[in-house]
MISEMI-540801 format. One line per 10 residues: their letters; for each residue x, y, z of N, C-alpha, C. Coordinates in steps of 0.2 Angstrom, whole numbers, plus 2048, in hexadecimal, padded with zeros to 3 digits. Example, Ala and Ser with C-alpha at 12.3 -4.5 7.8 and 13.67 -1.06 7.14 Angstrom:
as	842 7E4 827 83E 7EA 827 842 7F0 827 | 840 7F5 823 844 7FB 824 840 800 827
***
This chain:
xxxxxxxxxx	925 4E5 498 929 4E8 492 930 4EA 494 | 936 4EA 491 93D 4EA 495 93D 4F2 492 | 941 4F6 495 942 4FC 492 946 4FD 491 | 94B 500 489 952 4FF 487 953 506 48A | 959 504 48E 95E 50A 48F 964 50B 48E | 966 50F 488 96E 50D 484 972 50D 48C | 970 513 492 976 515 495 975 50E 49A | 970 50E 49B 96E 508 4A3 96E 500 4A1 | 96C 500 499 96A 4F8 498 96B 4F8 48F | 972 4F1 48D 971 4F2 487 96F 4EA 484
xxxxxxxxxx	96B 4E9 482 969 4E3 47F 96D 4E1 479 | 970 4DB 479 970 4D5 475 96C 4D2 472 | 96C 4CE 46D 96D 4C8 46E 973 4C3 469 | 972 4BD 46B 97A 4B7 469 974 4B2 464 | 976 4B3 45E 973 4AE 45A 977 4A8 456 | 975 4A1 458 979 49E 455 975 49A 450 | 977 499 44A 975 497 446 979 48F 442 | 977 489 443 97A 483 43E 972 481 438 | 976 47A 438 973 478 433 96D 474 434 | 969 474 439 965 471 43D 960 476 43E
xxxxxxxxxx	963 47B 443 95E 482 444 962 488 446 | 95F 48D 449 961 493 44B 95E 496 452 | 963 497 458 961 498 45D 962 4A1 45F | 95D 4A5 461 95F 4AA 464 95E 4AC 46D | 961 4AF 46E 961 4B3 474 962 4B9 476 | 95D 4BE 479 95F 4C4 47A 95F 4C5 482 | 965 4C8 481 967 4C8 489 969 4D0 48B | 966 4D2 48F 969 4D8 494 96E 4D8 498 | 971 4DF 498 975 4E0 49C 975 4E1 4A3 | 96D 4E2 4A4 96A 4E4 4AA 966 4DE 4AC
xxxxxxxxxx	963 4D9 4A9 95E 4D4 4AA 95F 4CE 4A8 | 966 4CD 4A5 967 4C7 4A4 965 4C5 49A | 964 4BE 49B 960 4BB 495 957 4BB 498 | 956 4BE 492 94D 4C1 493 94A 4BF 48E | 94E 4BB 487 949 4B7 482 94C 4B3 47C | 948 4AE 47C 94C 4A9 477 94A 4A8 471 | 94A 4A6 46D 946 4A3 465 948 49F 461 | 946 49A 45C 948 496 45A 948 497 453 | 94C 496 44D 949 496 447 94C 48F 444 | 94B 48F 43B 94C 489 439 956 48A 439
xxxxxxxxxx	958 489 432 95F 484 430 963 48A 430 | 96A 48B 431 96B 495 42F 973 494 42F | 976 48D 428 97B 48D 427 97B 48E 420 | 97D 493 41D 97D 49B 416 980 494 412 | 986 490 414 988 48A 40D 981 487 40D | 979 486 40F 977 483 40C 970 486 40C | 971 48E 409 96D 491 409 96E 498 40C | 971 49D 408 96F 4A6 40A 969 4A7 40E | 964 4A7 409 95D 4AB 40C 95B 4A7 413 | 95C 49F 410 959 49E 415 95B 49D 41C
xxxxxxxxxx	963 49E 41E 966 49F 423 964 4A7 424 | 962 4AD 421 961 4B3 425 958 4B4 425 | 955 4AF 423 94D 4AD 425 94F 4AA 42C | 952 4A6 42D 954 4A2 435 954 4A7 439 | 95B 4A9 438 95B 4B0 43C 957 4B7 43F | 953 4B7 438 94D 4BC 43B 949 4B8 440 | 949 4B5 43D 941 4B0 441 941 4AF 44A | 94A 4AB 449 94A 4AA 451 94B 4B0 454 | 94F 4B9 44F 94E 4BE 453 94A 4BF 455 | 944 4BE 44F 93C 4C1 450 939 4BD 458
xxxxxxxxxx	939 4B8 459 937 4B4 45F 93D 4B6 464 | 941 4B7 464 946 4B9 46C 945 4BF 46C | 942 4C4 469 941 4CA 46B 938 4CA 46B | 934 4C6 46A 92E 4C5 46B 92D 4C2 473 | 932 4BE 475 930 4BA 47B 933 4BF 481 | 938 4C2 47F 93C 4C9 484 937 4CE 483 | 930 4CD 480 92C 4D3 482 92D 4D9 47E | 931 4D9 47A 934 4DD 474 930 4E0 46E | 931 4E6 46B 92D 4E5 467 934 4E5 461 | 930 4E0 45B 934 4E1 455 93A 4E5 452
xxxxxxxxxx	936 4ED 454 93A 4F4 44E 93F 4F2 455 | 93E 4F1 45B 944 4F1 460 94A 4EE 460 | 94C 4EB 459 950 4E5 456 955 4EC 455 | 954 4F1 453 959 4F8 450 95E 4F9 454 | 95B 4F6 45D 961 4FA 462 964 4F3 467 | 963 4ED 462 967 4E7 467 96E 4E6 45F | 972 4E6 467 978 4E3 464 978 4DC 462 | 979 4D7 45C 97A 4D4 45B 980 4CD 458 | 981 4C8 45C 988 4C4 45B 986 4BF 456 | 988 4BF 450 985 4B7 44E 98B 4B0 44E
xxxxxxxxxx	98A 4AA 44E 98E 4A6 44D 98D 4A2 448 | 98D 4A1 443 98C 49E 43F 98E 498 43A | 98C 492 43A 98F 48C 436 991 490 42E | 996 48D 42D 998 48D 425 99C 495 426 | 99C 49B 42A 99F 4A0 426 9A7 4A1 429 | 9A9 499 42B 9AE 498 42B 9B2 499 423 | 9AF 498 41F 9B1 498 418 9B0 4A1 416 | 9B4 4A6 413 9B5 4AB 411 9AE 4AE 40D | 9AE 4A9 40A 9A9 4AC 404 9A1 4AF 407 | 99F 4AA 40C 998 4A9 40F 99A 4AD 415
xxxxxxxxxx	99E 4AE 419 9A1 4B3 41D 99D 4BD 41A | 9A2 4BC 414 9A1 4C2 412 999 4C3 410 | 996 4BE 40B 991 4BF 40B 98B 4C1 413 | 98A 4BE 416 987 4C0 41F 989 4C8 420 | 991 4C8 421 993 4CE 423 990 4D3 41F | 98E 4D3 418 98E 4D7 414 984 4DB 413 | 984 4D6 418 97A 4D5 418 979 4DC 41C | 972 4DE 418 96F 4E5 41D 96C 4E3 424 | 96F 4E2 428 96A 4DF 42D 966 4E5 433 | 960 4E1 435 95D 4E7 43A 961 4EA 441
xxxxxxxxxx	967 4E7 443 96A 4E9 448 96D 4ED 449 | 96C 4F0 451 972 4F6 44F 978 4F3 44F | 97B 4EF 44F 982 4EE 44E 982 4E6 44E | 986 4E2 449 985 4DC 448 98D 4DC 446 | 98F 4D6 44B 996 4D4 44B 995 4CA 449 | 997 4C9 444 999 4C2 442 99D 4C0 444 | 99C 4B6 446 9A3 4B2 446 9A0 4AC 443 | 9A4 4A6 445 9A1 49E 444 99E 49B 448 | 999 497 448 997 495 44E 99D 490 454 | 9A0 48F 450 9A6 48B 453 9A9 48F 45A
xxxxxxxxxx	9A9 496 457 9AD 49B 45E 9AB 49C 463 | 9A2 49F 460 99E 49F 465 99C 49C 469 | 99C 493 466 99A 48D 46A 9A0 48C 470 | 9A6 48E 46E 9AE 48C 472 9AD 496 479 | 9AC 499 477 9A9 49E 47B 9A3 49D 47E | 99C 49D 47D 998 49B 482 99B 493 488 | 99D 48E 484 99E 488 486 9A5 48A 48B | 9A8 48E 48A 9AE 490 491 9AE 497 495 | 9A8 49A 493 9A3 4A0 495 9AB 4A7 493 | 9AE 4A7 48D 9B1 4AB 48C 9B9 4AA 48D
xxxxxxxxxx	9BB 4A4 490 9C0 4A2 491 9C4 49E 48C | 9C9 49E 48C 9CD 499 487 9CA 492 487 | 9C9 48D 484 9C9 487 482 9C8 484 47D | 9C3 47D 47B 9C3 47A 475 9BD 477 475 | 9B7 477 46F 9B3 474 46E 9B3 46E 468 | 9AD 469 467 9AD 465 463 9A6 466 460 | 9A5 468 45B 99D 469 459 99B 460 457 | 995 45F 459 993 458 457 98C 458 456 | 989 45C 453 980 45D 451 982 45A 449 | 97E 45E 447 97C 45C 43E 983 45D 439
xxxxxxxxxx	987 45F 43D 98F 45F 439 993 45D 43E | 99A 45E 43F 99F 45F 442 9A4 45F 443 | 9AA 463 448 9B0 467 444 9B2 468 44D | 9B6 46B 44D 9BB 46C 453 9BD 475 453 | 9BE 477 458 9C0 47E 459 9C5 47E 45E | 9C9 483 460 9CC 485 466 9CF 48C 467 | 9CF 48F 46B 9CF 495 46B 9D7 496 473 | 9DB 495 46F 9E1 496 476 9E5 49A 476 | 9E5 49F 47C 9EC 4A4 47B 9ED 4A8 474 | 9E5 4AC 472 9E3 4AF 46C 9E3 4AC 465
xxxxxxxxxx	9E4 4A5 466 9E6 4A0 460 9E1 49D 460 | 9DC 49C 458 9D6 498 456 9D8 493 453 | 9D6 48E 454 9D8 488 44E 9D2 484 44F | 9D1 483 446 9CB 480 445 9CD 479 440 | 9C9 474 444 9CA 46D 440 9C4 46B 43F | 9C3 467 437 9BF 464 435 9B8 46C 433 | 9B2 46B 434 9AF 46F 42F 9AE 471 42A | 9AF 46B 425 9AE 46B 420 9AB 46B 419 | 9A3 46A 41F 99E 46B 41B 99D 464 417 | 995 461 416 993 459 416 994 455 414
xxxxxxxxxx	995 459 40C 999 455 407 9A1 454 405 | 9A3 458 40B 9AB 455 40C 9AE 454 413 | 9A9 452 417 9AC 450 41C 9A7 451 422 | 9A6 452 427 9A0 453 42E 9A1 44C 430 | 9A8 448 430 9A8 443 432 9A5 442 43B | 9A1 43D 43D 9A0 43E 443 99B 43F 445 | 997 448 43E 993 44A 441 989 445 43F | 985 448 441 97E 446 441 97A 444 439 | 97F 448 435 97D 44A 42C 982 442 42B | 98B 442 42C 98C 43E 42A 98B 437 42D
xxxxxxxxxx	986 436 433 985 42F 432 97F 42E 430 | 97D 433 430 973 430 42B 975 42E 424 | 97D 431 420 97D 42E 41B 981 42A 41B | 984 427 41E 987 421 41F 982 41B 420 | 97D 41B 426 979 418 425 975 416 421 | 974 41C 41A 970 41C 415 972 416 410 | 97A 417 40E 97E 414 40A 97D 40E 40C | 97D 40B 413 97E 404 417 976 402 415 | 971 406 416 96B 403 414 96A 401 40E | 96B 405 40B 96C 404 403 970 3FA 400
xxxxxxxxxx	974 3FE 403 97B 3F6 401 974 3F0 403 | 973 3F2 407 971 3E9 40C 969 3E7 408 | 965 3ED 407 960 3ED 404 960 3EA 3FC | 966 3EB 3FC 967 3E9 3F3 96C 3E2 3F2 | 96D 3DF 3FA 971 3DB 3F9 978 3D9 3F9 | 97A 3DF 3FA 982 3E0 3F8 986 3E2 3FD | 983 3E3 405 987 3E3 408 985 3E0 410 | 986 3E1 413 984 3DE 41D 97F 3E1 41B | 97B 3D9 41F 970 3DC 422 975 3E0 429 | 971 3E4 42A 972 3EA 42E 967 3EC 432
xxxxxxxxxx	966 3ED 438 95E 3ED 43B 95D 3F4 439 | 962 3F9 435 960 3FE 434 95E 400 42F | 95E 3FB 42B 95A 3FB 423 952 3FA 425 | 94F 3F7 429 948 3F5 429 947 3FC 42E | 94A 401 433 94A 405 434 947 40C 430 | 94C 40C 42B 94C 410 426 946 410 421 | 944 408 41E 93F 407 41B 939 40C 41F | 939 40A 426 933 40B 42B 931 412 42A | 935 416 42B 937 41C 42C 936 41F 424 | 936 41F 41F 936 420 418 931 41F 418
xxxxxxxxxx	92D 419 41B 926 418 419 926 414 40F | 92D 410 410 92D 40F 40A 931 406 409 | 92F 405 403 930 3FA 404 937 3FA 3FF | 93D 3FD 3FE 942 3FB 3F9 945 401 3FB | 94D 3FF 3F7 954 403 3F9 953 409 3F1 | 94F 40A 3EE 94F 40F 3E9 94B 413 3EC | 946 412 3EF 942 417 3F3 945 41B 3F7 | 947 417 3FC 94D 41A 3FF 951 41F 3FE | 954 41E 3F7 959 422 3F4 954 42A 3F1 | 94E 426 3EE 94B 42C 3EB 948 435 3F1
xxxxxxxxxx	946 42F 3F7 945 434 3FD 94C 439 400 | 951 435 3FE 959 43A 3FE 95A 43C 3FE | 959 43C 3F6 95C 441 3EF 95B 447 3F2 | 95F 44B 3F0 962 452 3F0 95E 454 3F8 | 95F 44F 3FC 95D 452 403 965 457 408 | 964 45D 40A 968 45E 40F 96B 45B 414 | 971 45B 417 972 458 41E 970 458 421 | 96B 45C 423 966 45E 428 962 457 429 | 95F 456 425 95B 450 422 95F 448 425 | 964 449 423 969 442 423 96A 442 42C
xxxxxxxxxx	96B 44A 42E 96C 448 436 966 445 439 | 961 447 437 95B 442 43A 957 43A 43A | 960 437 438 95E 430 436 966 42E 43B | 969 431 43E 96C 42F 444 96D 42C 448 | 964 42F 44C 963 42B 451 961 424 450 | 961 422 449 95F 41C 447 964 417 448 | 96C 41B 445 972 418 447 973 418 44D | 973 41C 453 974 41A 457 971 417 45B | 968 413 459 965 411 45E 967 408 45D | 968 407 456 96B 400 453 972 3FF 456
xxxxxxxxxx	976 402 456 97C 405 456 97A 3FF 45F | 977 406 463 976 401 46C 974 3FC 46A | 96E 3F8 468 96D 3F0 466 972 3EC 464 | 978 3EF 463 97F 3EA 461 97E 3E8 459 | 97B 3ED 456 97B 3EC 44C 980 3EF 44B | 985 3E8 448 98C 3E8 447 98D 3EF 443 | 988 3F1 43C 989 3F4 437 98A 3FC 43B | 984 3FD 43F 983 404 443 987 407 447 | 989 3FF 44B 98F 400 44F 996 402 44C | 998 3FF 446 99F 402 441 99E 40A 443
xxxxxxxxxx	999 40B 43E 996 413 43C 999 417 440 | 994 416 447 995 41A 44E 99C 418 452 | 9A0 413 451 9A8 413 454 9AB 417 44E | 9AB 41A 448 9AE 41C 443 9AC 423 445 | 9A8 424 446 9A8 42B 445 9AA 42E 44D | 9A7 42A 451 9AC 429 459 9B2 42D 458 | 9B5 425 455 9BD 427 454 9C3 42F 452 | 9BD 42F 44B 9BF 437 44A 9BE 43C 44E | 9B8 43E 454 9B7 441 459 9BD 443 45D | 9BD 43C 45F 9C3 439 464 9CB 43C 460
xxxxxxxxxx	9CB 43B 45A 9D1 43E 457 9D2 448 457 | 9CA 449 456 9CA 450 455 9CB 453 45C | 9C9 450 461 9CA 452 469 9D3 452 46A | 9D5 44C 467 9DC 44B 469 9E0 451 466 | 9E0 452 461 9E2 458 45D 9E0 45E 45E | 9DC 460 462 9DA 468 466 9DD 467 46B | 9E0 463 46E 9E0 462 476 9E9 464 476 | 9EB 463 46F 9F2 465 46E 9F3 46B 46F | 9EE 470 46D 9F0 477 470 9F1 47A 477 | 9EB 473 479 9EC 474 482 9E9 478 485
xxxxxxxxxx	9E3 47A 482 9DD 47C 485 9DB 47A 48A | 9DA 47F 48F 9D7 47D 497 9D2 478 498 | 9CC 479 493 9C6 476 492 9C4 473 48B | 9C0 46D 48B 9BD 46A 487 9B6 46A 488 | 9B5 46A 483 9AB 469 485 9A9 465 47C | 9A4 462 47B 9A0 463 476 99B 463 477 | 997 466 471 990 469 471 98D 467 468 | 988 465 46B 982 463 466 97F 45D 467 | 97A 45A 460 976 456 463 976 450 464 | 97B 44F 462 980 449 463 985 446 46A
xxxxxxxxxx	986 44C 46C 988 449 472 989 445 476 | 982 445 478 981 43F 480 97F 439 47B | 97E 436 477 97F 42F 471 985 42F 470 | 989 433 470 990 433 46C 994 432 471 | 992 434 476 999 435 47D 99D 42D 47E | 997 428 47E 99A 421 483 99E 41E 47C | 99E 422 476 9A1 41F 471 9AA 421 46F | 9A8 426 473 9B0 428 474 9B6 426 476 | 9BC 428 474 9C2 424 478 9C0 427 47E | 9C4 421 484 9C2 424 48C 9C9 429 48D
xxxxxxxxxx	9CC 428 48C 9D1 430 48C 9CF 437 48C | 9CA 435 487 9C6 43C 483 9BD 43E 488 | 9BB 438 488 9B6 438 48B 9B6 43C 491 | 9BB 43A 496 9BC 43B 49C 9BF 443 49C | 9C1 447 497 9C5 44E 497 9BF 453 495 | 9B8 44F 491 9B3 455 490 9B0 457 495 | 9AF 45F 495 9AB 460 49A 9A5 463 498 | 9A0 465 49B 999 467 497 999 46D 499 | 997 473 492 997 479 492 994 47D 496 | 998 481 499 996 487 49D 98F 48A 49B
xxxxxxxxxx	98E 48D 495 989 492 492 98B 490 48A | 983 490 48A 982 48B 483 983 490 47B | 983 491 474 989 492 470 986 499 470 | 97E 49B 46F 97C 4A0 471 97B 4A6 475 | 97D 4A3 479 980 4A9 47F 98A 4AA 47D | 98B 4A5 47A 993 4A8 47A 990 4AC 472 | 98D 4AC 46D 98B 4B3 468 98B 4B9 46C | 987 4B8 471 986 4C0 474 98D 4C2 477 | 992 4BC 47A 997 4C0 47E 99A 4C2 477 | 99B 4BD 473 9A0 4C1 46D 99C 4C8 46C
xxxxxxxx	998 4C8 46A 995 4CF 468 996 4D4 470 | 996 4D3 475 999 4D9 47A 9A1 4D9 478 | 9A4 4D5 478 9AA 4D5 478 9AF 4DA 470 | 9A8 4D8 46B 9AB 4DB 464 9A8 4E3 467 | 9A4 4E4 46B 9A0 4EA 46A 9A6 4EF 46F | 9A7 4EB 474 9AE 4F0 477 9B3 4EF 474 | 9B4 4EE 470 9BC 4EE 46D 9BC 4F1 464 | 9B6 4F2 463 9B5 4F9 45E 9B3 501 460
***
């Protein structure tokens, strides 16, 4: 059992939350990182509750696995990073929540990813999981590109090629556009024989959903299917844009992070390819540095 000592030892933890899941970490000041948790989706644009159910859950489990009890949640400092509260509205709401911490300092998941990913230092990240957007942090200046959330943009990321490829299945399955191998892919996977089934499995599904038919793009996409292959150089190419466009401010470092990555990296311009480096410390540990760094400077 770790024993909290305000004067000797202050506990963290850095929770990062997207559209996929929510990871937490509590770390010591004396002992390092002592436990981790995992919970489900914890981006507020596609769901309040169920982004601070996320939150509880993997607190509950990183303060369960650190040997912790529960009520002990009162005397960790907490960092969160959050998808979506880049936008004001959803910001305010989180900020605004009773939480069990003694002290909860919010930001976007983008910061904290560009913070753990250059362990506190200046640089530039590209998020490429279940959305995707660009960050940089240089010489106290943030600038954030793309983020736009799935119905207007996540070009590149995991949500928008699942529906790209949905559309493309769709067309072919009904005749009206390129046979593409990811239509009988898709079928398999649906467990269903026609392009309306397809559609009705869909309907009103989350991004979250749409990024789990990615790997489908990208495994057709390696076989040389012409259709896949479009998909995966287009959204490439915007990465490749949104890199070029961070790298104007001239951050020391680049990194991207998510689950898109290492599928995504040989698709990149080789300019771009060749200048990412791979993060220091993953987005969750930079929630806790922001959270020591907001906690000494109030």
């Amino acid at each position: 059992m770790i024993e909290i000592s305000e004067k000797e030892n202050q506990l963290y933890i850095g929770i990062d939350g997207g559209g996929t899941k929510c990871r937490a970490t509590v770390f010591s000041t004396k002992d390092g990182v002592v436990g981790t948790g995992l919970g489900g989706p914890a981006n507020p644009l596609h769901g309040l509750e169920r982004t601070l159910e996320s939150i509880m859950v993997s607190t509950q489990l990183a303060m369960k696995d650190a040997g912790l009890d529960t009520n002990d949640v009162k005397q960790v400092v907490a960092g969160l990073g959050l998808a979506g509260v880049n936008l004001p509205g959803l910001y305010q709401k989180i900020n605004e929540w009773h939480h069990p911490f003694k002290r909860m300092f919010l930001t976007t998941d983008l910061h904290t990813a560009c913070i753990g990913a250059h362990k506190g230092e200046d640089g530039a990240v590209i998020i490429t999981g279940t959305g995707s957007c660009g960050f940089s942090y240089v010489n106290g200046k943030s600038t954030i590109l793309g983020g736009h959330g799935f119905s207007q943009g996540d070009k590149g990321s995991g949500s928008w090629m699942g529906l790209e490829a949905v559309k493309a299945c769709l067309l072919d399955l009904d005749g009206l556009g390129p046979h593409t191998m990811m239509s009988e892919l898709m079928l398999k996977h649906f467990e269903v024989i026609d392009a309306m089934s397809i559609a009705e499995k869909m309907a009103g599904k989350p991004s979250s959903v749409y990024a789990q038919l990615a790997r489908i793009v990208f495994s057709c996409a390696d076989k040389g299917d012409l259709v896949a292959s479009v998909i995966v150089r287009d959204g490439a190419s915007y990465i490749s844009d949104l890199a070029c466009k961070l790298l104007e401010q001239n951050p020391p470092r680049l990194s991207m992070i998510g689950g898109l990555v290492e599928p995504l990296y040989k698709w990149l311009d080789k300019d771009i390819s060749m200048l990412v480096k791979p993060p220091i410390q993953p987005p969750e540990m930079g929630a806790v540095y922001y959270a020591q760094q907001s906690l000494l400077s109030n």
